[in-house]
Structures are given as structure tokens and as C-alpha cells.
N, C-alpha and C positions, 0 to 999 in steps of 0.2 A: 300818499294821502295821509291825513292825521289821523294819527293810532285813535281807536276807541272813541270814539264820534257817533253818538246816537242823534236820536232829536236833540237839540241842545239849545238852549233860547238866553240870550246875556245881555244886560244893560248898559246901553254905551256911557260910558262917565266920561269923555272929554272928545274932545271937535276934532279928530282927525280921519285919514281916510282910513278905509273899512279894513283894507289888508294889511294895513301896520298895525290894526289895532287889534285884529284877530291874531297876528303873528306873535305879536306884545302878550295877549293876552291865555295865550293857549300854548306859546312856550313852543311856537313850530316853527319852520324855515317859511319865510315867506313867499317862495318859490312854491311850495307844496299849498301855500294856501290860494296866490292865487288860480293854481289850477281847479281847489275847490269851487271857485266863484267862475272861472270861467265854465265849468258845466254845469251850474246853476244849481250847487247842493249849499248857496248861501241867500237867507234873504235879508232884508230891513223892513220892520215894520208890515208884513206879511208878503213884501212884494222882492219877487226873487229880479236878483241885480250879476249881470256878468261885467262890471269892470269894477277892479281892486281901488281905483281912485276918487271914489265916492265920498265926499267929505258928511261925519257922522253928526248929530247933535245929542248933545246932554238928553237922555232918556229913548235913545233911539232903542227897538227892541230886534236883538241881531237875530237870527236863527240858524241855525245849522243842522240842515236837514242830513240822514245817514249818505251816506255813496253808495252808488249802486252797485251792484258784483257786476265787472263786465269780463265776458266771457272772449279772451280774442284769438284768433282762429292765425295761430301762424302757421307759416309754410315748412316743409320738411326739404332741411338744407340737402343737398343733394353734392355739395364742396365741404371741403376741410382745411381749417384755417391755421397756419405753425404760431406756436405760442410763444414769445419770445419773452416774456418774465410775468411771473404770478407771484403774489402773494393774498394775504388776506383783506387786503386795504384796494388793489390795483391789478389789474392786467393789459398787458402790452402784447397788441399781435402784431402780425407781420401781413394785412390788407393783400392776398390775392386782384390780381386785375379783371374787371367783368364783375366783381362783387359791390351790389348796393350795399351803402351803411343801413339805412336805416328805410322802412315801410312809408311809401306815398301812394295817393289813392289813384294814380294814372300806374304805377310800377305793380306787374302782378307776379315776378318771379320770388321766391327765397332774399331774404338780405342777409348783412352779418348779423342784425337783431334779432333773426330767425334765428340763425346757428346758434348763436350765445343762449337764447332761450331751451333750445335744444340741450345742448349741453349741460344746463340748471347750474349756469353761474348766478351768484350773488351780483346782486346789479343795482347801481344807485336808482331812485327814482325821480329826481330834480328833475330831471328833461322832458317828463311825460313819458306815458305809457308806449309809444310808438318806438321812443330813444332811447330804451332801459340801459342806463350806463355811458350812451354816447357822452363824450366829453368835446369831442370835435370831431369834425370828418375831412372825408377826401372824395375826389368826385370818383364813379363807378371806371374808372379806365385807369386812373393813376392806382398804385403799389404801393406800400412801404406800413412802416410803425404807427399804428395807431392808439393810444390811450384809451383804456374804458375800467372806470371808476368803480365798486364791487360795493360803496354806502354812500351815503348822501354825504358823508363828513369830506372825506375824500374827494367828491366831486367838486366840492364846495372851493378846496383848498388848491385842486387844479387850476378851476375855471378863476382865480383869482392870480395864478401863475400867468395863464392866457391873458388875462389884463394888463399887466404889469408888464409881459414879454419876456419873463424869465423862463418859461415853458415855452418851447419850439422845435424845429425840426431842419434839419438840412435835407435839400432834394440834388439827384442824380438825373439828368434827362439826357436826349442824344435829341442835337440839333441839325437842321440842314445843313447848316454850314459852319466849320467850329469857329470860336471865338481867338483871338490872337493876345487877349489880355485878360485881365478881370477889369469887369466894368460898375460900378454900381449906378445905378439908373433910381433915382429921386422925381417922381413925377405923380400928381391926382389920381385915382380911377375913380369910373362912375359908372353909370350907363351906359352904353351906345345911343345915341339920339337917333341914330340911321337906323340899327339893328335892336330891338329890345331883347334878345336871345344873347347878343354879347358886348362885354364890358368894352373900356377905350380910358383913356388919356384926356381926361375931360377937365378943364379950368374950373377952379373953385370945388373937384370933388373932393372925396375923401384922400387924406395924403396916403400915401406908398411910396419905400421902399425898396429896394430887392439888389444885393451882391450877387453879383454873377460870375464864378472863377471856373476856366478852360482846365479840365483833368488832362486828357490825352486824346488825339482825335478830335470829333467831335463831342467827345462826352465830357461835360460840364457839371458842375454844380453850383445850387442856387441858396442863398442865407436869406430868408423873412426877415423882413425889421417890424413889418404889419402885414395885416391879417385879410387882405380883400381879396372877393370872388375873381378868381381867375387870374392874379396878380402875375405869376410867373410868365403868364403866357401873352398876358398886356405888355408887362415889360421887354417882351423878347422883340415885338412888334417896332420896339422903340430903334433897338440895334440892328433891324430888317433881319434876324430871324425869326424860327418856327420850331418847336419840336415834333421831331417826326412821329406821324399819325395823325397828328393835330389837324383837323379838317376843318374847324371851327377858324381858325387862326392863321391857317396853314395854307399849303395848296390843295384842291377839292381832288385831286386826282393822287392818291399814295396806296402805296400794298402795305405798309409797315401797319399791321394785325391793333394797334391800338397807339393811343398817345403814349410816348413812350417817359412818365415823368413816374418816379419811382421815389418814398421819402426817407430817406437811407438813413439817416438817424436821430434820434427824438433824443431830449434835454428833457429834464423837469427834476423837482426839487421833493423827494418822497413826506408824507406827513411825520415820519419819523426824524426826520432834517436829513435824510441821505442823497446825496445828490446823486442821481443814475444819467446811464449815456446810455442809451442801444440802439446796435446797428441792426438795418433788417437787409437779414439776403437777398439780392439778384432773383428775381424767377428768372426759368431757363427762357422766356420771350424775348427777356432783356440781356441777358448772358450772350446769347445766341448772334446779337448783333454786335456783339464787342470782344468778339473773341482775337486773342491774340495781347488784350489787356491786361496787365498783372494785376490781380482783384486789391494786393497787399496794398498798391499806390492810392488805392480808394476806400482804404480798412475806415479810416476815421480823419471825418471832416473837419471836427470843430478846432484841429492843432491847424489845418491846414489852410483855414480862414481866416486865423488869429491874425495871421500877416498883413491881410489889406481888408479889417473890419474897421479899420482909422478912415476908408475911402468913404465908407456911408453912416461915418460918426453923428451922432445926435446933436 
């Protein structure tokens, strides 16, 4: 929210929309303001307005009303999450499986936004109050590395990595059935037109992506080029596999205790300009099914994609 915000009432001096000109004018992230406007601590001309896109006129009279103290009731995490790098800018965990990212109003257990609050980490507030620090997520049954941002500056400077795709992650999954090559699969996702619960291969959706290289067995791993819901598991669909557990995707009938996709290592580019790599360990769910694997053949992805990231060149 913006620091130090009492009543506060300004004259609009030139014809643009409300939240560029309050971002302009107040020297704040525009992100932070439109959440002021969407709970309606902003008005025009006495009448409170919840969309940022509101074109202004010479003499409009803005106001900004205080924010209210909201008191919110989080859950006492009841898991403990391994921290794989901190500093003052950034923290990098390692995603337990069975763990929500972040608070929805159908989910009533514990999230990781519970624990972190718990904890009393520094957390950016760009995402709203619900996502103190999310910078990205992973759905509640996948594993691995996940980013969370510790100021707004930093969030800023991730989420702009995420754009660009210089910020990313390699995944580790075990499939029904292994792969005999690496494949990269180029194809839409969108909807399900059949299913609204899950994605598909649909003409004219948004484009994807996704390298798929065979480790040993069936365990595989998978390289994002882009960023869409359920992408890995779309494109598995393309090669007539599934990752096991995958019930959504998969066959309705499986014991393997959850989808077994794990994000073994995160890229990104620190605000200091250092460039970091970390890998996050195997829980013993997933260990457990691949035993007999030398873990060293699977230390680090990114030397071992280098080789056929020419397949799913841009």
C-alpha cells in the first residue's frame, strides 16, 4: 500500500487514466496503486471508482481515502519448508509436495504464505495481501524451487526476468512410459472446450513450448520455453504419455501417492547482476521410486540441455 496516505484530495492537470496518474504523481509502483483503487480507498470527484483505466479531465478532484488496517487470520503452518538460499533481497525454497502456495477462499488448510508469515520474512507486497512475496508458483502436488521476493524492488526485477524468460526452471518428472529420445513439442494450449477443469492443444491458443530429454528409466526432464497452465502435462499428452500420479492427465486408476513432477532447478539473474542456479533435492516420495539412480547423473540440468536446446530454437 502507499506509505503515509491520509485523506488526500489532488487536482487532476492532464487527461490520462487514474492509476498512471496517481503512480506519476505519488512517486508509487503502479501495481501498489491499482490495488488501492481496486478496494476502493480511491475516488473522483466524490464517487469511489474500482478500475485503474478511467480516463481523467483537467480539474478532476482525486481523493484518497486512508486504507483500512486489515487484520488477517492466517493458519499455523503445521510443515516445515528447507531453505535453499537467502539473502536480503530474495529467498529460494525447496516446495514440499501437498503444500498450497498461496490462500483461496475454497482452500482452508495452512499455505506456504502461512509459513513465511509465520516465520516473519520480509516479503514484497506487489501481489497483494493473499501472495506476500509470491513471484510465481507451482500447483499443490508438484515439488521443487521456488522464488519469493523479500521487497517490492526485487519483485519488480524477477517478474520482468519471467517476461523476458530469462528466469526459469528445469523439471524432473517419472513417466508411464520412458521416452527413447528428447523430443521438443511446439504446439497452442488453451482450454479444454470438452473439459473446463483442464487444458488441451487447441488451434489459435496461446503458443507453447516445452523440451523433453529422457535421464535414465523413465525419469525425464523437462525445459519451459513459455509459461502456460499445465503446459508439461499438455505436452506429454502430445507423445501419448503421463506422469505418474497424474489423474487429471493420466489413468484414473494409479497408487503413485501424488503427480510425480518435481522443479529440480531455478535460473534467474540476482538484482546485484549475479547470476544464480539452484538445485532443489528429491524428497524421499520421489527418491523412493528411482532408486538404484545415480542422483550425480541428475546434479545439473542446464549443461545437459545445452545439447538439444537448438531443437526448440526460437
Amino acid at each position: 500500500m502507499v506509505k503515509g496516505v491520509h485523506i488526500k484530495t489532488l487536482t487532476a492537470t492532464s487527461k490520462e487514466r487514474v492509476d498512471k496518474y496517481l503512480a506519476s504523481v505519488l512517486k508509487e509502483n503502479r501495481n501498489q496503486i491499482e490495488q488501492l483503487i481496486k478496494k476502493g480507498y480511491v475516488q473522483i470527484n466524490g464517487k469511489t471508482v474500482k478500475k485503474g483505466g478511467i480516463k481523467l479531465k483537467n480539474g478532476d478532484k482525486i481523493t484518497l481515502l486512508p486504507p483500512k488496517k486489515e487484520e488477517k487470520e492466517y493458519k499455523k503452518a503445521d510443515f516445515d519448508i528447507p531453505v535453499l538460499y537467502e539473502d536480503e533481497d530474495l529467498l529460494i525454497i525447496n516446495k514440499p509436495p501437498g503444500v498450497v502456495v498461496h490462500p483461496a477462499p475454497s482452500y482452508k488448510e495452512p499455505t506456504l504464505v502461512d509459513w513465511l508469515k509465520e516465520k516473519n520474512f520480509s516479503l514484497s507486497t506487489l501481489a497483494g495481501e493473499e501472495r506476500f512475496g509470491i513471484v510465481h508458483r507451482i500447483d499443490k502436488e508438484t515439488s521443487g524451487a521456488l522464488a519469493i521476493a523479500k521487497n517490492n524492488e526485487t519483485h519488480e526485477f524477477l517478474s520482468r526476468q519471467l517476461k523476458d524468460k530469462s528466469m526459469g526452471r528445469y523439471y524432473l518428472m517419472l513417466l508411464n512410459t520412458p521416452l527413447k529420445e528428447a523430443k521438443c513439442i511446439d504446439a497452442p494450449i488453451g482450454r479444454n472446450p470438452k473439459n473446463r477443469i483442464k487444458m488441451a492443444v487447441v488451434k489459435g491458443a496461446k503458443e507453447a513450448k516445452t523440451l523433453f530429454m529422457p535421464i535414465e528409466r523413465n525419469l525425464t526432464a523437462a525445459k519451459l520455453f513459455t509459461g502456460r497452465t499445465h503446459q508439461i502435462r499438455v505436452h506429454l499428452t502430445q507423445l501419448g504419455r503421463y506422469i505418474l500420479g497424474d489423474k487429471t492427465y493420466g489413468k484414473k486408476e494409479q497408487n503413485t501417492p501424488r503427480v510425480m513432477l518435481h522443479a529440480r532447478e531455478l535460473y534467474l539473474t540476482h538484482r546485484n547482476g549475479k547470476k544464480l542456479s539452484i538445485i532443489a533435492p528429491l524428497f524421499d516420495d520421489f527418491k523412493n521410486l528411482i532408486k538404484g539412480i545415480d542422483d550425480e547423473k541428475i546434479s545439473s540440468l542446464d549443461s545437459r540441455f545445452a545439447a538439444y536446446k537448438r531443437m526448440c530454437s526460437e
